[in-house]
Each structure stands twice: as C-alpha cells, then as structure tokens.
C-alpha positions as CSV (number, residue, x, y, z in Angstrom):
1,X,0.0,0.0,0.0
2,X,1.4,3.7,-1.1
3,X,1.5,6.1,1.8
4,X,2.0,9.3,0.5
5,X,1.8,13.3,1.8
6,X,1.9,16.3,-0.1
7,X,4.1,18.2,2.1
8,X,6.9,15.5,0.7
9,X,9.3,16.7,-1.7
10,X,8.3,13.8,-4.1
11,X,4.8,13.8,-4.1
12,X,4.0,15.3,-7.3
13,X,6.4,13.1,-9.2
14,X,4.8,10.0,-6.9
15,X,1.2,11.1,-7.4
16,X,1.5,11.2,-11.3
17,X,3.2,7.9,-11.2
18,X,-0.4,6.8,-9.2
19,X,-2.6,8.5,-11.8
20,X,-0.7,7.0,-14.8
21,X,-0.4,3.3,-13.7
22,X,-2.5,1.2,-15.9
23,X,-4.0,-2.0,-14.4
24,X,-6.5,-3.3,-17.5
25,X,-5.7,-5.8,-20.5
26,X,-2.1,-6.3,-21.8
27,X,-1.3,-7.1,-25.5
28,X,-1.7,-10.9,-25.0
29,X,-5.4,-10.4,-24.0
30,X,-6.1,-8.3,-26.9
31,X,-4.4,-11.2,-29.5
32,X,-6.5,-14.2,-27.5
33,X,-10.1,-11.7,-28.2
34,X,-9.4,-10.9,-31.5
35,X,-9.2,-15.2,-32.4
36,X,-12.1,-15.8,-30.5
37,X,-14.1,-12.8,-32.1
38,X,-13.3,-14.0,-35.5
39,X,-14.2,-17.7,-34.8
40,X,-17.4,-16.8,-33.2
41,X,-17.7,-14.1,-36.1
42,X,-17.5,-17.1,-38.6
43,X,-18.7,-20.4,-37.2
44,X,-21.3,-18.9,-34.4
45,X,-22.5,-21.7,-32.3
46,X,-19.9,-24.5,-32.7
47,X,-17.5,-22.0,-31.7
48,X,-19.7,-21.0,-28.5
49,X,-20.4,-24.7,-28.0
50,X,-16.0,-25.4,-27.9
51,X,-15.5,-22.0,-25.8
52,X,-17.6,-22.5,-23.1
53,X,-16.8,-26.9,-22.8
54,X,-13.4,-25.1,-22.9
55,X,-13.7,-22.0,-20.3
56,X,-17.0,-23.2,-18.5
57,X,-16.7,-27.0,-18.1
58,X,-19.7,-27.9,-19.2
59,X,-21.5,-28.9,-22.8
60,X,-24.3,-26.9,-23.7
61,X,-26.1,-29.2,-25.7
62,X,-26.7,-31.2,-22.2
63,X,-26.7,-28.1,-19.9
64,X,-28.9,-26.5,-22.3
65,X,-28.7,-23.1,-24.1
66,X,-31.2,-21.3,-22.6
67,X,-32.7,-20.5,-19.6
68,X,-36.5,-20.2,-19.3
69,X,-38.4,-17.5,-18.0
70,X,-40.0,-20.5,-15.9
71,X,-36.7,-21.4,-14.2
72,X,-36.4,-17.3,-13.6
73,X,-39.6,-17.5,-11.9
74,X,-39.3,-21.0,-9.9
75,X,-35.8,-18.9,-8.5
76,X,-37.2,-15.8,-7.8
77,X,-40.3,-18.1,-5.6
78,X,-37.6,-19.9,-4.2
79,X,-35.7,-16.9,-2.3
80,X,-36.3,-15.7,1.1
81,X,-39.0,-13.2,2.1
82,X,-36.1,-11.2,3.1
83,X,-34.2,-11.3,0.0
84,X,-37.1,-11.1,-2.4
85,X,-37.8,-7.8,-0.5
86,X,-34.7,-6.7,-1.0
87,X,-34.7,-7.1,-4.6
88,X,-38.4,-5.5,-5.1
89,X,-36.9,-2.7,-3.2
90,X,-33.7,-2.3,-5.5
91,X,-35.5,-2.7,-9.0
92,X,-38.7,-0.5,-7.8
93,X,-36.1,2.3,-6.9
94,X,-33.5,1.7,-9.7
95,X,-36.3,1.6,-12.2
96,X,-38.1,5.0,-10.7
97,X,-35.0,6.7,-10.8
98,X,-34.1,5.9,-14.6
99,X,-37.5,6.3,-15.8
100,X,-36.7,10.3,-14.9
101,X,-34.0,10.2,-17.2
102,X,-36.3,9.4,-20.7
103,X,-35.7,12.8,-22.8
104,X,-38.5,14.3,-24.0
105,X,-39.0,15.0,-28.4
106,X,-38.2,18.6,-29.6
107,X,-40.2,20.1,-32.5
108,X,-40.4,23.8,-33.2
109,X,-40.3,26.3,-35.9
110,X,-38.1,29.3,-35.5
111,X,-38.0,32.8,-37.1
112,X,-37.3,31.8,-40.5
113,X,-40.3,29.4,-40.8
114,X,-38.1,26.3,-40.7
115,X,-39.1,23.4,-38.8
116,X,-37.0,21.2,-36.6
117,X,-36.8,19.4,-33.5
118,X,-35.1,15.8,-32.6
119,X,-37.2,12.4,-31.9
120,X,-35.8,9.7,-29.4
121,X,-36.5,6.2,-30.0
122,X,-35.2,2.8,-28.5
123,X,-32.5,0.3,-30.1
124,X,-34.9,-2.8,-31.3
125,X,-32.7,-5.2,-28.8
126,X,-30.3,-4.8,-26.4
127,X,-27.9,-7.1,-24.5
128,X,-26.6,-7.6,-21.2
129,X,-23.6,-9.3,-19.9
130,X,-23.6,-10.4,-16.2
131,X,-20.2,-12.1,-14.7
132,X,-20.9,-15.7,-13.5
133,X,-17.1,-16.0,-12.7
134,X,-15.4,-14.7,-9.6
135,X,-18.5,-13.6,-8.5
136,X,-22.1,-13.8,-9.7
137,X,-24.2,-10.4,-9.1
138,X,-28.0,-10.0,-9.5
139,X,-27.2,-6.1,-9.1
140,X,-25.8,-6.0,-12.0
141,X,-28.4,-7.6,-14.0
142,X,-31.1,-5.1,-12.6
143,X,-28.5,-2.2,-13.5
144,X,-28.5,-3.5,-16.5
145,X,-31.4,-4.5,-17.8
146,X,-34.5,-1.5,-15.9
147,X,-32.6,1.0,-18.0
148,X,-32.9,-0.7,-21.3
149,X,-36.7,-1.5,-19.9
150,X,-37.3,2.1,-19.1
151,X,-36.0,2.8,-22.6
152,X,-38.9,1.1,-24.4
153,X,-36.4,-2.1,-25.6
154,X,-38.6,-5.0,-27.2
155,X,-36.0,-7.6,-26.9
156,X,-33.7,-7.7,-23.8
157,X,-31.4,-10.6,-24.3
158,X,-29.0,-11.8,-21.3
159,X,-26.0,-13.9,-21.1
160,X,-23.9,-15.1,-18.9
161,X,-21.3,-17.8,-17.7
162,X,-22.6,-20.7,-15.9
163,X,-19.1,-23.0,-15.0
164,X,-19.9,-26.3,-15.1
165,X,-23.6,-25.6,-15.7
166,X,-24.1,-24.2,-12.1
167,X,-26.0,-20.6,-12.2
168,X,-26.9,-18.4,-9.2
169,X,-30.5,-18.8,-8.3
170,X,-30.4,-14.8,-7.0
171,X,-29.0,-14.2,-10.9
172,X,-32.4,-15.4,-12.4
173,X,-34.5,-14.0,-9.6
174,X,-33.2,-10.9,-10.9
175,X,-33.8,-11.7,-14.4
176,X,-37.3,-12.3,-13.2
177,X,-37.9,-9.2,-11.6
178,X,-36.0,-7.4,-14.4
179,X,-38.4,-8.6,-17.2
180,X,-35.2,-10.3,-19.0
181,X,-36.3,-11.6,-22.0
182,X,-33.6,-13.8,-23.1
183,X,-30.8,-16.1,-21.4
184,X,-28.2,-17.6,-23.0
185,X,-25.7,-20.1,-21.0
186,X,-22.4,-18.2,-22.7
187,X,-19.8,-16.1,-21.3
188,X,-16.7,-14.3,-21.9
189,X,-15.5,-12.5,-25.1
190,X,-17.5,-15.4,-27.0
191,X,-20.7,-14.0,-25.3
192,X,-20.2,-10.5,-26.7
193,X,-19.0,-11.8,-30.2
194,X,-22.5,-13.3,-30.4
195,X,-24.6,-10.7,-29.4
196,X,-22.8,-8.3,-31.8
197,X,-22.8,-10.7,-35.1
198,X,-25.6,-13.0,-34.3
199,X,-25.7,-16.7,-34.4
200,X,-28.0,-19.8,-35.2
201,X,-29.6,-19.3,-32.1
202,X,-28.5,-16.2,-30.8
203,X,-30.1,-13.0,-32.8
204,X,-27.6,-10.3,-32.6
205,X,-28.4,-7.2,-30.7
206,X,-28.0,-3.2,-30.9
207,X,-26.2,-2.8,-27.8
208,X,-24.2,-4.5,-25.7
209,X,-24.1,-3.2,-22.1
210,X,-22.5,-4.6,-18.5
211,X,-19.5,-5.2,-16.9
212,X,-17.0,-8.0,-17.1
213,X,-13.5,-9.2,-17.1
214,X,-10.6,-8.4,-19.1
215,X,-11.5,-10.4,-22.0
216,X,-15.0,-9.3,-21.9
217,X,-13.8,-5.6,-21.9
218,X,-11.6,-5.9,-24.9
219,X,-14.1,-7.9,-26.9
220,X,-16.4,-5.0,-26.3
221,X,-13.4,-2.6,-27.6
222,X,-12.7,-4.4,-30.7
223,X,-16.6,-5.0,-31.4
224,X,-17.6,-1.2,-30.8
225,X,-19.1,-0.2,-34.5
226,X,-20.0,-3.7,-34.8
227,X,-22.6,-3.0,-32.1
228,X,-23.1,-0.2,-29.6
229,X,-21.1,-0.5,-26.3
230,X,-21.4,1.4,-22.8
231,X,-18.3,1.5,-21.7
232,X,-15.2,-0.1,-22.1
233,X,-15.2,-1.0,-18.1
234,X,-11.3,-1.4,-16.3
235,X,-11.2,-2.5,-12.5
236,X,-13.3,-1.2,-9.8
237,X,-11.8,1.7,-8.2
238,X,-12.8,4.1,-5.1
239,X,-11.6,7.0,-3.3
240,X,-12.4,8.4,-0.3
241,X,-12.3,11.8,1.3
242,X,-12.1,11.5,4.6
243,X,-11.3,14.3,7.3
244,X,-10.4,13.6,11.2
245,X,-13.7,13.1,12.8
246,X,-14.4,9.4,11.1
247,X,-14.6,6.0,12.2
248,X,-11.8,4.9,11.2
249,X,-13.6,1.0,10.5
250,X,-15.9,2.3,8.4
251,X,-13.3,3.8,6.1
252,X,-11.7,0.7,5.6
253,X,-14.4,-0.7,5.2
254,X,-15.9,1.7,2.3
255,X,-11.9,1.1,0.8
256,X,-12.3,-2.9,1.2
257,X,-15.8,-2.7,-0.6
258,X,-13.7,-2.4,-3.9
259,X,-10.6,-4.3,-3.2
260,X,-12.6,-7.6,-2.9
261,X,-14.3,-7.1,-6.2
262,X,-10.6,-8.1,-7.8
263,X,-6.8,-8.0,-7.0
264,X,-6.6,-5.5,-9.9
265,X,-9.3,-3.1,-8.0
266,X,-7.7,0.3,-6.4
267,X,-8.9,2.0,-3.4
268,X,-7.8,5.5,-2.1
269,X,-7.9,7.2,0.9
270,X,-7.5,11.2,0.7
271,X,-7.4,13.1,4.5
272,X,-6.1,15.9,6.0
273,X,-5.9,14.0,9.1
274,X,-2.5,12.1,9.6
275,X,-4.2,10.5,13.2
276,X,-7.1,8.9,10.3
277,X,-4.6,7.6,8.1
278,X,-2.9,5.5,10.6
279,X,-5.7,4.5,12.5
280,X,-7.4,3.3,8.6
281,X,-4.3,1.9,7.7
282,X,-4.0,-0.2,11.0
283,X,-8.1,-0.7,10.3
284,X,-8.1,-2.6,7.4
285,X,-5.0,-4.8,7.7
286,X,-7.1,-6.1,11.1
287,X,-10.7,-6.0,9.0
288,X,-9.0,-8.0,5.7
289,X,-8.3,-11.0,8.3
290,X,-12.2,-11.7,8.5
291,X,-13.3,-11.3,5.0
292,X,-14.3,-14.2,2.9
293,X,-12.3,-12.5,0.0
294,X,-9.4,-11.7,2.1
295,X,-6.7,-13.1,-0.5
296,X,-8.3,-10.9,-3.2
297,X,-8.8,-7.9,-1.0
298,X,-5.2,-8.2,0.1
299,X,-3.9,-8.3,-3.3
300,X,-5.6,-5.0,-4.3
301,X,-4.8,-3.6,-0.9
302,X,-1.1,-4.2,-1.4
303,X,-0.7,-3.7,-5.2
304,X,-3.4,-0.7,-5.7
305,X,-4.3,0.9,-2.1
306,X,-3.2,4.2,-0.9
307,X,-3.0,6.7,1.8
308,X,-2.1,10.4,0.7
309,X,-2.2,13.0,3.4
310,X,-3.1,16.5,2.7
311,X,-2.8,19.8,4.5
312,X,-6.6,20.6,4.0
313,X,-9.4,18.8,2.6
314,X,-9.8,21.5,0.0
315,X,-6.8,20.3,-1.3
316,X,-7.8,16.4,-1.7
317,X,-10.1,18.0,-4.8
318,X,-7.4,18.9,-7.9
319,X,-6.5,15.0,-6.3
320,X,-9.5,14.0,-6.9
321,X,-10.2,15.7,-10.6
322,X,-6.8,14.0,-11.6
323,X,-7.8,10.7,-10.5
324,X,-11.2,11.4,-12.3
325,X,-12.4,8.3,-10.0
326,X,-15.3,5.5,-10.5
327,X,-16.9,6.0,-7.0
328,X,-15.9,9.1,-4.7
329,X,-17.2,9.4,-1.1
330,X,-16.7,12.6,0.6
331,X,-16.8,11.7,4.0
332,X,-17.1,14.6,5.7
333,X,-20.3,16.9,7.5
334,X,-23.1,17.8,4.9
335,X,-22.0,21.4,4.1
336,X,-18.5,20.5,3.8
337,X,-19.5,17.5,1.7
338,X,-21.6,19.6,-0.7
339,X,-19.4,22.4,-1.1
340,X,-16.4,19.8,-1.9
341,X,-18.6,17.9,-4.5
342,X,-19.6,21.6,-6.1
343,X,-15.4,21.7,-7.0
344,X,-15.8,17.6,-8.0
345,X,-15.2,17.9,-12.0
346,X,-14.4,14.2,-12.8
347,X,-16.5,11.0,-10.9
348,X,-18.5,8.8,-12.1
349,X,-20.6,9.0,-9.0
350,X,-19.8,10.4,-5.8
351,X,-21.3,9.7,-2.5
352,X,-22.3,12.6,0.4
353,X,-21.6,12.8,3.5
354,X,-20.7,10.1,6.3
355,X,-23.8,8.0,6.4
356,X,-23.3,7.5,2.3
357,X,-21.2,4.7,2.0
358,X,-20.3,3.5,-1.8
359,X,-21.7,0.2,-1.6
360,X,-25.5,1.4,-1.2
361,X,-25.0,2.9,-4.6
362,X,-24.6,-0.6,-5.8
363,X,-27.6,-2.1,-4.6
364,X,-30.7,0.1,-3.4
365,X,-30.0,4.2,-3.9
366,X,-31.3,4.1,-7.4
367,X,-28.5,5.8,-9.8
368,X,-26.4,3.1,-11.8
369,X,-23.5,1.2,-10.7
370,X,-21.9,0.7,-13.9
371,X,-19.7,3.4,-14.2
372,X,-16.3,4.9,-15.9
373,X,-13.5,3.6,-14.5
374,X,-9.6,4.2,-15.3
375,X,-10.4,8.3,-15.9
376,X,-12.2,7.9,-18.7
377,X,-15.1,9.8,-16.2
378,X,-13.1,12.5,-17.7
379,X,-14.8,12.5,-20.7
380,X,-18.1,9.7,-20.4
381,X,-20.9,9.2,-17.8
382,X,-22.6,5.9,-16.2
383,X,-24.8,3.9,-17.8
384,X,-28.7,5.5,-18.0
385,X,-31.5,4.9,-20.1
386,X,-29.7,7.1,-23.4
387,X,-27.4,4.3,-23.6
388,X,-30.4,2.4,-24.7
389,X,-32.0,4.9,-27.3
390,X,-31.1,7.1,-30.3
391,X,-31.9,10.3,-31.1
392,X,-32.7,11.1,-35.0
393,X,-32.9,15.1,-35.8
394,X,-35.7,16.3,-38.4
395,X,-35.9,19.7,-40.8
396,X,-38.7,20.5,-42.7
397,X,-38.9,24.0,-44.6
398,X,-41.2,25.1,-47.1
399,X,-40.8,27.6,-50.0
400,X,-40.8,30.7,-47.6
401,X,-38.3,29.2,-45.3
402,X,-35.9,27.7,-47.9
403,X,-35.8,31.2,-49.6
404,X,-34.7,32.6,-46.4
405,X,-31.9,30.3,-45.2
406,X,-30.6,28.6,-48.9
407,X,-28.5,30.9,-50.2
408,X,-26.2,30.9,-47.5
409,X,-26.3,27.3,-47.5
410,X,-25.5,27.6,-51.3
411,X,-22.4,29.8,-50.5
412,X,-21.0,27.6,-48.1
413,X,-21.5,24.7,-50.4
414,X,-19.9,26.7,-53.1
415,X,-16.9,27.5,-51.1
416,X,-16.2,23.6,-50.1
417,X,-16.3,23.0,-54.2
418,X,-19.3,20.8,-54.0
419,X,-21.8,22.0,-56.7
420,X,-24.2,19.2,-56.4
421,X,-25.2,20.6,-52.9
422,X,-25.0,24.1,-54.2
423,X,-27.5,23.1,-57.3
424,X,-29.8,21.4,-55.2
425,X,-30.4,23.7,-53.0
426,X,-29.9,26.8,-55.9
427,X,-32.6,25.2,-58.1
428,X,-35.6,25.0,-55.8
429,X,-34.6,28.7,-55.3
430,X,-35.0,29.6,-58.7
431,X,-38.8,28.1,-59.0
C-alpha cells in the first residue's frame, strides 16, 4: 500500500506515477479476443459450444442453451421473504430513478419558418452481460437490464457464464424481476462476439451493455461499430475523502468494498488528518483477516491501495479531478460534503456525507452502478437509459423558409467545391 503526503518533496512526481499506472488488458489479452471474435464471427454456435466446454466445463447441448423464464420464476419463488424484498426494493427504486432520465421529443419552428426538433427512440434489442465468474451479481443484472426497460427495448437478451452448468438462483430472480427476455448459458469475449454478429440461435443485438473481465472488456473494444457499447469498463476503483472526525472501521471498510471485487481493484484514501490515516491503515489490515475475500482484497490492498495526506481537505479536490475516479465518497459533514462535491469535475458518482457509503449505490440508492472507470469519467458518464436509445434530428422547410436560409447554404456549399449541394439547394430557389 502507497502512503504518501503532499508536504513531501516527491509527491508530485509519486502522485503522477499513481494516476498513470495502468491496471487493465495487456497485449496478449487483446491477441486471444481478436481469435475468438473471429471464430465466433464465422462459425457462431460450434464456436460458442468449444469456448464454453473449454472455459466453462460444461456442454451446452446437455446443460442446455437457454434458460427459461419459468426457471427465472421458480428462482425468484424460491428466495427468502427477506431477499425477495430486497430485490423488489432495488429494482422499484432503480427503475423509478431511470424512468426520470427518458428525454423528451423537440419540434419547433423558428423565425425563419423552418421546422425542426429531434425524436428519441429505443434500439430494437439490447444485451446484457452479467459475470458468473469470480463472482455472480443480481445487481448487476437489474442495472442493466431497468434502464434498457425504461427505454422502451422490445428484446432484452441476457448472457452469462454458468461453469460447469451451475448458475446463481439470485441471478435469475433478478432476471425475473428485471423482465429479461432472453438467457443464453455463454460467457466471456464469445458472449459478446454473439450478441454483436448474431448466431444460429443467438439474434444479434444493438447494444451490448454490462460489466465483465478483461476479455469481456476488450471484446467489447474491438466489437464497438460492430454494435453499440457502454463503456469499455477497467477495474473497480474508489476513493475516499475523509477528514479527522471518522470512524476509522468504516473507512476501511468503504476502501475494502472495492478491493474484494478483484486484485486489480484500487482503493484511495485522501485526508487531512495524519491520526485517520494510521488509524485506517492499521483498520483494514485487522478487518482483511475476517473477510471471505481476504486473498483478493489483500492483493488489491497491497498492489493498488493508498493513503495520501493533505494539508486541508480542499486540497484532496485537484487529487480527486486528476484521478477522475469511478466511485468518490466525501466523507465529511453535509455542508463540507456539498461544497467539496460543487469543485468535484471528474466522478463517475460520488457519494455525500458520512452516512453514504459507496456500496449502497450498488444495490438500493437508485442511480447506476456501472460506471467509468480508469479516468475515462473525464470524458463519459454511467450507464442510463440514453445508452439504450437514439436520437434522430428532423428539418422540414417550405418555399418561404428555404428562400430565407438557402442561399447561405449555397455559398457555403460553393466555397467547399461541392456543386451538387450548391445546385440542389440553388434550383428549388430559382422556382
């Protein structure tokens, strides 16, 4: 774990050393995509059948292909009181919140008498991946899937791993609740290969969306144009803003949250309190002991984790836009929380105040969990319901309104040395 300060002479040289470090797919994983894209791409679902006896451990032609919405029903019967409640709760407030987000259609006519607007309509079918690996999570499949739902999608196709034909029962509960239309029994960078091309069984999709593994990430990569993407999703990171009056076990264990997603996860603590940064420090090396994903967790801790010390918590924020983070807590008294997320620039989302702790985002709050990760927050937002549609603009003029705005248009077009556009605009002048 890197322990830094900014009153050290090095830290600037340190810090961009933090910022730079790349933790996603090497060259090798890139290579191994690009063969299976291309023999998915060309002999669909034998090579689906040989990737997943191969990866998963299981033939599909005895496991089956698909999963019925009857087995998603029977598992989402099957749960507890308590946990069906808890998923009800999740996917009522995850779909309320991205049914808000549905843009509304623009048509007017300005000044000129010319027409136009823009019209928002949903892709025809949309996919979702869900990990089955490391870990199987029904969050993700409501992330997923209510937004593409609250879109207006017709066709909502999931797949996912299942090693050795085994799936999660919560996984299908979700699918249930979700209104999933499709399940497929595939994985990996096979999975998205057949959602973008199509196969025998598989009809190819829009848009693929959801999180996965290196491979899964870089199939996603090299088949964007092929088929819309989200995201091109790196590992889980989080950092924390934290000043002196915290608890310093619930800090680590906000940090933790991420380091046990993978042991190429990163988790960051920020605070202007020295006494904190021990106390976390000492925290989580006790709280890692009693985690069921201790060996992952301490991986990340060791490899990705840090501690930087700063003189004020104002100056944790330029820290923060640099690091452009996937989840941001800023763990601090309401005020001082808002007025530090009204300077927060780059985050994919970012959580207020002490009582806010990252992980509710991923379950119950509402907003999306899938989010930019490795900076790209710089520059692109969390999944939401516009992931899921299209807008298509419209112009409409008439005589009046074409004789008012087409001779410019016919200079310009003149100017670029493109007479066709210049005549057929000129001509319907002349009438």
């Amino acid at each position: 774990m890197l322990k830094l300060s900014t009153s050290d002479p090095g830290f600037a040289a340190a810090f961009d050393a933090l910022v730079g470090a790349r933790r996603e797919a090497d060259a090798d994983v890139a290579r191994d995509v690009r063969t299976i894209v291309a023999a998915v791409r060309d002999e669909g679902d034998a090579a689906l059948a040989a990737y997943t006896q191969r990866f998963d451990g299981h033939d599909l032609n005895d496991t089956g292909w698909r999963i019925e919405r009857a087995d998603c029903l029977a598992a989402y019967q099957g749960l507890s009181e308590e946990l069906r409640d808890a998923l009800d709760l999740a996917a009522t407030r995850i779909a309320a919140y991205h049914a808000k987000q549905i843009p509304e259609d623009r048509d007017e006519t300005d000044a000129s008498g010319v027409r136009f607007g823009a019209r928002w309509r949903p892709v025809d079918a949309a996919g979702v991946y869900v990990p089955g690996g490391r870990a199987a999570y029904p969050s993700s499949v409501l992330m997923n899937a209510l937004p593409a739902k609250a879109a207006g999608v017709e066709r909502l196709v999931m797949v996912t791993p299942t090693p050795k034909g085994e799936i999660n029962p919560l996984v299908l509960a979700a699918a249930h609740v979700a209104g999933v239309d499709e399940i497929w029994r595939v994985g990996g960078a096979q999975a998205i290969a057949a959602l973008a091309y199509g196969t025998a069984r598989i009809g190819a999709v829009d848009v693929v969306t959801g999180p996965g593994n290196a491979w899964v990430a870089e199939a996603k990569r090299q088949l964007y144009g092929v088929v819309g993407i989200d995201m091109v999703a790196g590992p889980s990171e989080i950092v924390v803003v934290a000043d002196g009056d915290n608890d310093a076990q619930w800090i680590a264990a906000d940090l933790l949250s991420q380091s046990e997603h993978d042991p190429t996860s990163q988790s960051i603590l920020i605070t202007d309190s020295a006494t904190l940064a021990t106390a976390v420090a000492d925290a989580v090396d006790l709280m890692i002991g009693t985690l069921s994903t201790k060996a992952v967790a301490r991986a990340a801790w060791d490899a990705n984790g840090a501690i930087i010390v700063t003189a004020t918590l104002d100056e944790a924020i330029p820290l923060v836009n640099a690091l452009a983070p996937e989840h941001l807590e800023l763990a601090c008294d309401a005020d001082v929380a808002q007025g530090l997320f009204d300077r927060v620039r780059h985050a994919g989302s970012v959580f207020l105040g002490r009582h806010t702790p990252e992980a509710v985002g991923d379950y119950v709050a509402g907003p999306n969990h899938v989010l930019p990760t490795g900076r790209r927050a710089r520059f692109s937002s969390g999944l939401s319901v516009l992931d899921f549609m299209k807008r298509t603009s419209f112009i409409a003029c008439d005589a009046d309104a074409l004789a008012a705005i087409g001779p410019a248009a016919v200079a310009l077009a003149e100017a670029e040395g493109l007479p066709a556009h210049a005549k057929s605009v000129a001509l319907r002048l002349t009438r």
